[in-house]
DRENPA-821947 format. One record per residue (C-alpha): x, y, z; residue in one letter. Coordinates in steps of 0.1 Angstrom, whole numbers, plus 5000, padded with zeros to 4 digits. Example, Ala and Ser with C-alpha at 12.3 -4.5 7.8 and 13.67 -1.06 7.14 Angstrom:
512349555078A;513749895071S;
***
This chain:
565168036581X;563168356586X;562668416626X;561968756619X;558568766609X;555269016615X;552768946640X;550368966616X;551368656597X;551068516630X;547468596636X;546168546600X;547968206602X;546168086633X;542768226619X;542568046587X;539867846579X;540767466567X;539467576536X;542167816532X;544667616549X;544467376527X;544067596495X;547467756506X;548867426513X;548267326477X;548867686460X;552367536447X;552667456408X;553467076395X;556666996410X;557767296423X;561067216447X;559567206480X;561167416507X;561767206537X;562467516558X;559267706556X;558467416581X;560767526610X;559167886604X;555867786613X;554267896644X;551467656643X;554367356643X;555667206679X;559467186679X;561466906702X;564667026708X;567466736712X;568566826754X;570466546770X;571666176765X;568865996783X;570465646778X;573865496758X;575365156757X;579165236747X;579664876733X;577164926715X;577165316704X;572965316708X;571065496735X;568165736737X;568266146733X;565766386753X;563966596735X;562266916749X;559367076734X;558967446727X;556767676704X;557667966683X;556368286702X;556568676695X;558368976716X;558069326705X;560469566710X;560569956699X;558169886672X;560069546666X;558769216667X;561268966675X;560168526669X;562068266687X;561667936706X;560167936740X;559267626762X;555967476758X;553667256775X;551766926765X;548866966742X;547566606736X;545366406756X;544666176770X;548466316788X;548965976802X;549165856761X;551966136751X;555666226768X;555366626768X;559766576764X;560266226742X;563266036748X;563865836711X;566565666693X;569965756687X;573065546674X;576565556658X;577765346637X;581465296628X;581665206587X;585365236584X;588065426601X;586865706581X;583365706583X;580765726609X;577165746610X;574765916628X;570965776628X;568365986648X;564665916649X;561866186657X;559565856667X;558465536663X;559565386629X;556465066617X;558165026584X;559664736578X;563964846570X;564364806534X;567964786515X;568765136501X;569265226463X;571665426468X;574265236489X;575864956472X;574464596481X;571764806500X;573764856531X;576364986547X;578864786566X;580864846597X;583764836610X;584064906650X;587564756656X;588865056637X;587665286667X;588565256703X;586465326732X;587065556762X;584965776789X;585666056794X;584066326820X;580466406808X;580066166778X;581765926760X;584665936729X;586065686700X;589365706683X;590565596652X;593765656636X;591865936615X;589766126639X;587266106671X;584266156677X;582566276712X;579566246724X;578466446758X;575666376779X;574466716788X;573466896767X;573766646742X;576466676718X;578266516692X;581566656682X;583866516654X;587866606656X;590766516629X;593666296637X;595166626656X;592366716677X;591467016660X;587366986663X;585866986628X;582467006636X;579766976664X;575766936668X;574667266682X;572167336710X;571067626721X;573867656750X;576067726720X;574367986705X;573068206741X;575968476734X;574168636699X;570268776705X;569868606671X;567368346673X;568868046664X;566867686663X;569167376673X;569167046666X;565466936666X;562666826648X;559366946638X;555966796644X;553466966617X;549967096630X;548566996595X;548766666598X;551366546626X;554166436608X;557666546615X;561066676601X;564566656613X;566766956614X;570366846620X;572167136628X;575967136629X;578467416635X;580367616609X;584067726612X;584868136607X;587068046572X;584767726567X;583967656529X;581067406514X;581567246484X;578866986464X;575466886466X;574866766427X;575266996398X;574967346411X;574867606393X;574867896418X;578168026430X;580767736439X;581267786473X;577967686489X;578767896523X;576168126525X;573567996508X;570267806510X;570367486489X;566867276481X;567666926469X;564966806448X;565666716413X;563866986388X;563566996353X;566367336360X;564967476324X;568967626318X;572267636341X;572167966353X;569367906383X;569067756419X;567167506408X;568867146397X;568266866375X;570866676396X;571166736433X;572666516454X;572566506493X;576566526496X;578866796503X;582466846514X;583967096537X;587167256532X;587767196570X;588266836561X;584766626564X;582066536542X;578566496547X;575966266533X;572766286540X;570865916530X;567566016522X;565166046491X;563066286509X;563166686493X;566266856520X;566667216527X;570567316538X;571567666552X;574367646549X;575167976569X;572868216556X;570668296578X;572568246606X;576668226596X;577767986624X;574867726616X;575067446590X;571167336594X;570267006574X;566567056573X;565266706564X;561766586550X;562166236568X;561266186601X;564366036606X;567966166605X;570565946588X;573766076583X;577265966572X;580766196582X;583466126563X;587066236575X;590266336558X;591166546519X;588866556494X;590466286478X;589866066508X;586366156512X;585466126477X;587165736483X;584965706511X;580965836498X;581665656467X;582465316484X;579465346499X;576965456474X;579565286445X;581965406420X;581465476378X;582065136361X;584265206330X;582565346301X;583765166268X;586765346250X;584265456218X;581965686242X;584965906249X;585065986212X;583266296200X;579166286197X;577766466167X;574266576174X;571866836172X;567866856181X;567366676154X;567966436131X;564766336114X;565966086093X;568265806079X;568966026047X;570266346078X;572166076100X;574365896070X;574466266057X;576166346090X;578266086092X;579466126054X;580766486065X;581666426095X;584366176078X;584666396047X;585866726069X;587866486088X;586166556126X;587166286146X;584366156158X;582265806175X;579265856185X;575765976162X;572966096182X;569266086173X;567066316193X;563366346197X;562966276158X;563265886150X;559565816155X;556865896136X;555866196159X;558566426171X;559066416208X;555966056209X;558565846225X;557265486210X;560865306210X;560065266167X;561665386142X;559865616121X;559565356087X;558965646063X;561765796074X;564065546079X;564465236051X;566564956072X;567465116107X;569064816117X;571464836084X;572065196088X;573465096124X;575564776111X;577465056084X;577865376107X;579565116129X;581764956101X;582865316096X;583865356132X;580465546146X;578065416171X;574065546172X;572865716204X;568765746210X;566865956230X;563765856244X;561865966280X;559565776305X;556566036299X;553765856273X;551166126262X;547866046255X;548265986219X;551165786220X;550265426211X;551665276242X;549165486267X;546765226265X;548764926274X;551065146300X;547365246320X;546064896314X;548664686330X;549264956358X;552465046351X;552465386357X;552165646393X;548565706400X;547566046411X;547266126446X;543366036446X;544565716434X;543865756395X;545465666367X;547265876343X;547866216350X;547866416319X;550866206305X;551465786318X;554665836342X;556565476343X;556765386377X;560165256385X;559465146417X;557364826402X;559164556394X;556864496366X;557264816346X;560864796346X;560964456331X;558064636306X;560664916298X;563964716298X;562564496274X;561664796250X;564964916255X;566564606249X;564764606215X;566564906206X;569964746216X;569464436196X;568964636163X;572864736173X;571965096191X;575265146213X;573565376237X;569965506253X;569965886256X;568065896292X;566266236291X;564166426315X;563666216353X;562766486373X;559066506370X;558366216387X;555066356404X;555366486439X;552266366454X;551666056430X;551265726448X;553965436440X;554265086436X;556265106463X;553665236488X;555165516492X;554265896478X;556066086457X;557966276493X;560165966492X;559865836457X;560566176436X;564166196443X;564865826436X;563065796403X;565965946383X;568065676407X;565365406393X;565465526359X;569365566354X;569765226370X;567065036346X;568565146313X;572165106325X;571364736340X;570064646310X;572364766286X;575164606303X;573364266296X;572864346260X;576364506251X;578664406280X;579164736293X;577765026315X;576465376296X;573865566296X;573465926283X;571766116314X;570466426326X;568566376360X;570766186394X;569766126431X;572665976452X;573965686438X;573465776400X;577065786395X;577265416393X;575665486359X;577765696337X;577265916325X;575866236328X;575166556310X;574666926320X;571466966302X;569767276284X;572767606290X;571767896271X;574168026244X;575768296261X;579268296280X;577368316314X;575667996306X;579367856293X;581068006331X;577967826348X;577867466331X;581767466341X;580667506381X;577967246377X;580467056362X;582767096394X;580167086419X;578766756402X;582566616402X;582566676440X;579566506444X;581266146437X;580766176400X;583566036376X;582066156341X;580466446331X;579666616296X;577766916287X;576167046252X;579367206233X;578367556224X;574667586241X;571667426236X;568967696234X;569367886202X;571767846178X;575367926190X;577368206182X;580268136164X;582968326187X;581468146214X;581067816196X;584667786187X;585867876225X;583367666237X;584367396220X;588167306229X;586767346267X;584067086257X;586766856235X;588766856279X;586166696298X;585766326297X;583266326271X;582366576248X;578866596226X;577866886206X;573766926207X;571667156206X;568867386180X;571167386148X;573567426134X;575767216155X;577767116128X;580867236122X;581067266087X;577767436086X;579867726099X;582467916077X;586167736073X;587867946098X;585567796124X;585767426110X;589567426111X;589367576144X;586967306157X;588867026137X;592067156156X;589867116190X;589166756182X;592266716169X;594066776201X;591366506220X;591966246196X;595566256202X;595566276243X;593465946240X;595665766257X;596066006290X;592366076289X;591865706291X;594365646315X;592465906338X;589165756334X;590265416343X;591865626376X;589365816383X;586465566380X;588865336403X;588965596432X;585965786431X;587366096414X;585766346387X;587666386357X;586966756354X;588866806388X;588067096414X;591867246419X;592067176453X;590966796447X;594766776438X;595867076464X;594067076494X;597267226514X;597167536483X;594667846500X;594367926463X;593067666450X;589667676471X;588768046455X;588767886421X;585367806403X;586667866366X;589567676359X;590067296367X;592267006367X;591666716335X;592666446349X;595566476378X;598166646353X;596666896332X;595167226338X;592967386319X;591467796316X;588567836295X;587968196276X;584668306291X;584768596270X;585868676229X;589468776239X;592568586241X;593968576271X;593368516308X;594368526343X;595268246353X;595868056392X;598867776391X;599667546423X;603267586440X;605467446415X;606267476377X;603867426348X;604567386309X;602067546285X;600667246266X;600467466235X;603867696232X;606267526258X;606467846280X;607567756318X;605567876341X;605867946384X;603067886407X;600968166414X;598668406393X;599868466356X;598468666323X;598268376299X;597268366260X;596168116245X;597367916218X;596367836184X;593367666201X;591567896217X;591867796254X;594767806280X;596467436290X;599167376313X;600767066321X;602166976356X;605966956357X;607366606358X;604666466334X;604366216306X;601766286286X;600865956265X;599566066228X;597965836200X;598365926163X;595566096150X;592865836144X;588765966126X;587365716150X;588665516185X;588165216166X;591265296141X;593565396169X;596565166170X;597865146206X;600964936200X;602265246189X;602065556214X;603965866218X;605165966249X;605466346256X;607666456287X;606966786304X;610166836326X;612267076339X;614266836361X;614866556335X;612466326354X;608866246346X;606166016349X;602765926335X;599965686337X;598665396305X;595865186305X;595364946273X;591664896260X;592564526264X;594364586296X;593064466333X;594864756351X;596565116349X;600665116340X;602965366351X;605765446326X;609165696338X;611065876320X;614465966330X;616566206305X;620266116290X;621966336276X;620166586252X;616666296249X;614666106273X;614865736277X;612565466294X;613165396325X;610665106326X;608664956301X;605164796315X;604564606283X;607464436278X;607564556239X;603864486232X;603864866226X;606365046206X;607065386220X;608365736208X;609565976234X;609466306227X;
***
């Protein structure tokens, strides 16, 4: 936040007329990402700064926190002026109505040994407590037996077997320590910060002059070496220390901006806590950048809800995503390769598509229509386009026979002229404006009523019947800002779930049409991950954009997200073809791979150099199969992203933490993209010894010069691995998995490696132990249901 600010803006701010007030107020365009911290800036704003524990119940970890109340003020200095807080008076009356310092709610609850949360409230709360979308079951549970109670002089701590937390009377205080004692983090008042002249606000909350309603700032300490890692898909750099993060989802228009079509209200420190912030309201986080020893959660809500997590980021991955839920298992078919481009306008372009995609031999599952299928491009009516397409339902019944299923797009936006507008406005399905109207210049489905979903779902459903295998569920982040919901609530609470709302609908109901969970996704809020998956939307076609969809990737993996794709060579323009075909083999490691985008997409449209190369890509996917499955099913289990942040896997390796463009596929295999047209790279290995997947060269941990191999793009496998291959299959559906290949990467004559079955209930673990000059099985988890070859 800004403390430094002139006089003047002081003066002309408490001169305005309401007329300009309010025209300033409303200067913003449609859905611009509000700015929660311009708030705690504001001089016409009374801040209540948390002071003391007023009352606690240590059986019951609830009491009351003082709050005293101050006002920004000015000091000038040497032609200087200088903003901070200064103690204020009362200004309501009658004065008997209104406590001039509140004392207000405060709690702790224990969720598991691991977890704790804090709940704050900046006033009396009339809403009745509804279950929240984004935990699972609505709730969270608890767990209090895990912690042990104890006084201690000025406050009050609990133990578990993972960490404390403390919480001191005066001035209020709560501190969270690891297992060891070493103090993670701590709330900060303004004791903490009286050794700097920089004005620092505490943790407090904000009542607004505009129209009284308040904010919570929860401001937590930050450690000298501390680093921040998370909050959705972000594009910026990695390492969020430093910077000033607004989580509001936003149509991001590219991958190379602050802005986000998937924040999420999670982060991770590398101190060894997490931080998840359960609310749907927009959230500013400075995370150190204006002042580099405050973490300040600047909340819309008038309430602060927040879950701590404690332990690795393994652990605290485990922990968020048990209580906002795990990725079901996508079906074995979706990690096959999409063919797509924006778009196919016909039955004649998708068999077309199919024929070459089988005729060039590209492995692939998965045919996408885009915004062509109806009879307007981009007028989402959920029918095909019938002079366009003969039999849609027979086209689906033979691209499946040959091993593909059919993706569709579609969006919840219905513009005037779409036949639907009529019905969607007459039944009130859609948000009403904020003077209560309905449409605004497009019908917006509103999620929140019960009634529209069951409208939408049985549209989508439609679409399923025919045999569609999956709903391409685009856009979600225009949900309007200051529309009014079903759910009596504005868009302030309701913009950031409707992606939540959305994801959820189309995934619910194509797991009762088809048996399984998928969706094809650009927009999350907390709790999306439940409904994989998830793509990295609309990246230029330039290495840049290719360097910055791999950190949304990672930052989105951090964020409790299992799977993750992104379009394979750039959306915008058509791609290059040096950076298509590096592009691609980085694409072909992530846990699924589409390529989309202005065409040509396809391969073959390309010159044969470049469809061999992309063949070979595929190629290498279609035979790893069997590990990439066997790392879904692992990752979806514990709450782990397949693209893998290196220190997910080596939180004791320094190294690993300065890393933003490299990653881990799965637990075993690491993987260095070319960002640039040359061929070969500096590369960062963990302590230990890795094999190049490619050429079989040993390497040590540390930093190495690396080429890469015939396909362009370094890979190196963990020592003491067994890397389970398929033979080459065109489709998932041919694959024979009573026959798999087992690959050891040793240098000790041990290994080990991880199988899951499509017809399996649970993950295998095959070893392999070496005799003489070959490898033999040391176990066999199928009991010869599978033959294997060891190689």
């Amino acid at each position: 936040m800004k403390n430094r600010l002139k006089l003047a803006l002081c003066v002309v701010c408490v001169g305005l007329s309401t007329v300009v007030k309010a025209q300033l107020q409303n200067s913003g365009i449609l859905n611009e990402p509000p700015d929660i911290s311009k708030d705690f800036e504001d001089y016409r704003n009374t801040f209540y700064v948390a002071e003391e524990l007023a009352t606690f119940d240590p059986e019951t970890a609830t009491g009351t926190v003082k709050y005293n109340r101050y006002n920004f003020a000015t000091k000038q200095a040497f032609n200087n002026m200088l903003s901070k807080l200064v103690p204020a008076e009362a200004n309501e009356f009658p004065t008997t109505e209104y406590a001039a310092s509140p004392e207000l709610p405060f709690s702790i609850q224990f969720v598991t040994d691991r977890t704790i949360r804090i709940r704050m409230s900046s006033g009396p709360q009339f809403r009745e407590k509804e279950e929240s979308l984004m935990l699972v079951n609505g709730k969270a549970s608890s767990d209090r037996s895990a912690w042990t109670y104890s006084k201690i002089e000025g406050g009050h701590k609990y133990t578990s077997k993972h960490g404390a937390v403390e919480i001191l009377e005066n001035p209020w205080h709560v501190k969270i320590y690891d297992e060891n004692g070493k103090l993670l983090t701590s709330t900060l008042h303004f004791e903490d910060v009286k050794n700097t002249y920089t004005p620092v606000t505490p943790f407090s909350f904000i009542r607004r002059a505009d129209d009284y309603s308040r904010s919570m700032a929860a401001v937590f300490s930050l450690s000298p070496e501390e680093r921040i890692f998370g909050c959705g898909e972000s594009f910026t750099q990695f390492n969020k220390r430093g910077q000033k993060v607004i989580l509001w989802t936003d149509d991001a228009n590219g991958v190379q901006n602050e802005t986000m079509y998937k924040p999420i209200p999670f982060y991770m420190s590398s101190r060894g806590y997490g931080v998840f912030m359960h609310h749907s309201t927009p959230i500013t986080v400075d995370f150190g950048k204006y002042f580099n020893a405050a973490n300040s959660m600047m909340i819309g809500d008038d309430e602060a809800d927040i879950f701590l997590f404690l332990g690795e980021p393994k652990d605290i991955l485990d922990e968020y995503t048990s209580l906002t839920g795990k990725a079901e298992m996508p079906p074995l078919w979706s990690f096959g390769f999409w063919m797509s481009r924006i778009t196919y306008f016909s039955e004649k372009e998708g068999r077309e598509v199919a024929e070459n995609l089988r005729k060039h031999k590209i492995p692939s599952d998965v045919i996408h229509f885009d915004t062509g299928w109806f009879d307007v491009d981009w007028r989402n009516n959920y029918e095909f386009a019938g002079d366009r397409f003969d039999n849609a339902e027979k086209m689906i019944a033979d691209m499946q026979k040959d091993g593909f299923n059919v993706c569709l797009w579609q969006l919840p936006y219905f513009t005037p002229k779409n036949t639907l507008f009529p019905e969607i406005v007459e039944k009130g399905l859609a948000v009403k404006d904020k003077k209560g109207n309905i449409p605004y210049e497009d019908a917006i489905l509103d999620f929140s009523n019960p009634e529209t979903v069951s409208w939408y779902q049985d549209k989508i459903a439609g679409l399923l019947r025919q045999g569609v295998g999956v709903i391409k569920v685009d856009f979600g982040e225009a949900a309007p800002a200051s529309g009014l919901y079903h759910s009596g609530r504005t868009g302030f609470y309701e913009h950031n779930l409707f992606p939540l709302r959305y994801n959820k609908a189309v995934a619910e109901v194509t797991k009762k049409e088809k048996g399984y969970t998928l969706i094809w996704a650009r927009s999350t809020w907390a709790g999306s991950q439940r409904y994989p998956l998830h793509w990295g939307g609309d990246a230029a076609t330039s290495n840049t954009a290719m360097a910055a969809t791999l950190r949304g990737g990672l930052s989105l993996g951090l964020s409790g997200f299992s799977f993750w794709s992104h379009d394979v060579g750039g959306f915008v323009t058509k791609s290059p073809e040096d950076l298509y075909r590096r592009w691609t083999p980085f694409g072909m490691l992530t846990s699924h791979v589409r390529s989309h985008g202005e065409p040509p997409t396809e391969p073959w449209e390309y010159n044969e150099g470049f469809l061999n190369d992309f063949r070979a890509a595929d190629n290498m996917r279609y035979k790893l199969m069997p590990y990439i499955y066997a790392q879904a099913k692992h990752s979806s289990q514990n709450g782990l992203p397949m693209l893998r942040a290196m220190f997910v896997e080596y939180p004791d390796d320094p190294g690993s933490w300065l890393v933003d463009d490299q990653y881990l596929f799965g637990a075993s295999m690491l993987v260095a993209p070319l960002f640039e047209e040359v061929t070969e790279r500096d590369v960062y290995l963990p302590e230990g010894k890795w094999i190049d997947y490619q050429t079989g060269k040993v390497y040590e941990g540390g930093w190495h010069r690396i080429k890469a191999g015939e396909v362009p793009i370094v890979v190196l496998v963990k020592d003491g691995t067994v890397l389970p291959h398929i033979e080459l299959a065109q489709s998932t559906k041919d694959m024979d998995w009573r026959k798999l290949e087992l690959k050891v990467y040793s240098t000790t004559g041990e290994a080990e490696g991880k199988i899951y079955l499509p017809d399996g209930k649970e993950l295998k673990t095959v070893k392999a132990v070496k005799q003489g000059n070959s490898y033999t099985l040391e176990n066999d988890p199928y009991n010869g249901k599978v033959k294997w070859t060891i190689k």
